[in-house]
C-alpha positions in Angstrom: 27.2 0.7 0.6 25.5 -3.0 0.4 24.0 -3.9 -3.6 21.3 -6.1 -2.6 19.9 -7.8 -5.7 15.9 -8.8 -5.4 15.3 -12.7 -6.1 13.8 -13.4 -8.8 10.6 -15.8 -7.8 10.9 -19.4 -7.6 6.9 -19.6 -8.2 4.4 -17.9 -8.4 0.9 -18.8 -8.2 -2.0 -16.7 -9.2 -6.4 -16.5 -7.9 -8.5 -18.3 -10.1 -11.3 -16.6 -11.0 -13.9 -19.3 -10.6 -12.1 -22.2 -9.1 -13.1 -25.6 -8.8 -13.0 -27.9 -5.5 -10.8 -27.1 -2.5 -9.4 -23.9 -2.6 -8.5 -20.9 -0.4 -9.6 -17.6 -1.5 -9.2 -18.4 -5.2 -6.0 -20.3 -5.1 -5.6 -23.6 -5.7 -2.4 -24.2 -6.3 -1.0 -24.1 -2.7 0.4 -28.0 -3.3 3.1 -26.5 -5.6 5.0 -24.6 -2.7 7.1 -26.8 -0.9 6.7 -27.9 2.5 10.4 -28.1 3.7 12.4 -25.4 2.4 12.4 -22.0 3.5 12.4 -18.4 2.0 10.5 -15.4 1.5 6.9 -14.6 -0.5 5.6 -11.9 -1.6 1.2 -10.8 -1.6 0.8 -8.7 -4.7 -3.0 -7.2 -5.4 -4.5 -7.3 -9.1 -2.8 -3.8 -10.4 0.4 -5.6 -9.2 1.0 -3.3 -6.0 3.0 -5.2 -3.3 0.7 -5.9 0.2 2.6 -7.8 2.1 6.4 -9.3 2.5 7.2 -12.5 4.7 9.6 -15.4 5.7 9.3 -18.5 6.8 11.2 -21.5 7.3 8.5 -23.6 5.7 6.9 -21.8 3.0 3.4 -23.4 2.7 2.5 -23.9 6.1 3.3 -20.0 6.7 2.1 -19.0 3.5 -1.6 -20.9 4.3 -1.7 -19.8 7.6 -2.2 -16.3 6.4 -5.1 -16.9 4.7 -6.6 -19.1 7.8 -5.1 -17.2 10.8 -7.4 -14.7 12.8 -4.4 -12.6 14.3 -3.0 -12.5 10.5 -1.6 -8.6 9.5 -3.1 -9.4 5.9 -7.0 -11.0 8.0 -9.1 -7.8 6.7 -7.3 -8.0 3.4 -7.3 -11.7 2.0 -9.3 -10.6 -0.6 -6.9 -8.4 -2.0 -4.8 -10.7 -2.6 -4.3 -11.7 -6.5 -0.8 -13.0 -7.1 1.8 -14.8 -4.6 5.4 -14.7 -5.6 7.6 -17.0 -3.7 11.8 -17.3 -3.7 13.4 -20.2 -1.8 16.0 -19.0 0.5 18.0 -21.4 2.5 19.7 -19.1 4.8 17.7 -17.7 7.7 20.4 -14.6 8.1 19.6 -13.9 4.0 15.8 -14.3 4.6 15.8 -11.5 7.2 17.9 -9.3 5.3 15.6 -9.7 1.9 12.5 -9.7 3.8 13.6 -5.9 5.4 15.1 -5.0 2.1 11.7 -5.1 0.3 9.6 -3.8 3.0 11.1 -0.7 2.6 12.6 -0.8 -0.7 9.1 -1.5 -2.0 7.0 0.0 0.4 4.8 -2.9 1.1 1.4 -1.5 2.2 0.7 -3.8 5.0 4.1 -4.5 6.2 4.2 -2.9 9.9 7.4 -4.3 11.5 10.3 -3.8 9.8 9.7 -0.2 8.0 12.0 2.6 8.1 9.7 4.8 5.7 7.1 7.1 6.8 
C-alpha cells in the first residue's frame, strides 16, 4: 500500500467581501501566487467543502484562467468559490499523483476527470 500525505498549503488566499479596485470575483490577492513555480490548488466554497482540484506548471496563470475561461469546469460556479488553497510542487510526476489523490480522496464536487468514486 502507498501512504500519501496531503500538502499542507503554501497560501491560501481568501474572497473579500467588498473589495476595492481590481479584483476577480472577490479576490484580490492573485499577485501573491507565483508566476513560475508549479503545483497544485485547491477551490473550497464558504462551509469549507472542496469544488475543485488542479495542477499547473505555473500556478497564477492556471489559477486566473479559471475564473476568465469560458470552457472552464468551475465557469457556472465561480461564485462559489470562497477560499483558494495553493501547495507548490516542483515535480510534474508528484503533481499528478496529488492532484488524483485528492480528487478521490476528497471527493471534489466538480472534479470530472480523474474520479474513481461514484
Amino acid at each position: 500500500m502507498i501512504n500519501i500525505t496531503i500538502p499542507k498549503p503554501d497560501l491560501t488566499i481568501t474572497k473579500k467581501e467588498n473589495p476595492e479596485g481590481s479584483h476577480t470575483y472577490g479576490f484580490t490577492e492573485f499577485h501573491l501566487i507565483t508566476r513560475e513555480k508549479g503545483g497544485i490548488f485547491m477551490f473550497y466554497n464558504a462551509e469549507d467543502e472542496l469544488l475543485f482540484v488542479g495542477k499547473a506548471r505555473k500556478l497564477r496563470q492556471r489559477i486566473k484562467k479559471h475564473f476568465d475561461d469560458n470552457v472552464s469546469v468551475i465557469k457556472n460556479h465561480r461564485k462559489e468559490v470562497t477560499k483558494i488553497e495553493v501547495c507548490i510542487i516542483d515535480d510534474p510526476m508528484e503533481r499528478e499523483i496529488y492532484e488524483t489523490y485528492l480528487v478521490n480522496t476528497l471527493k471534489a464536487k466538480y472534479n470530472v476527470d480523474k474520479v474513481f468514486f461514484s
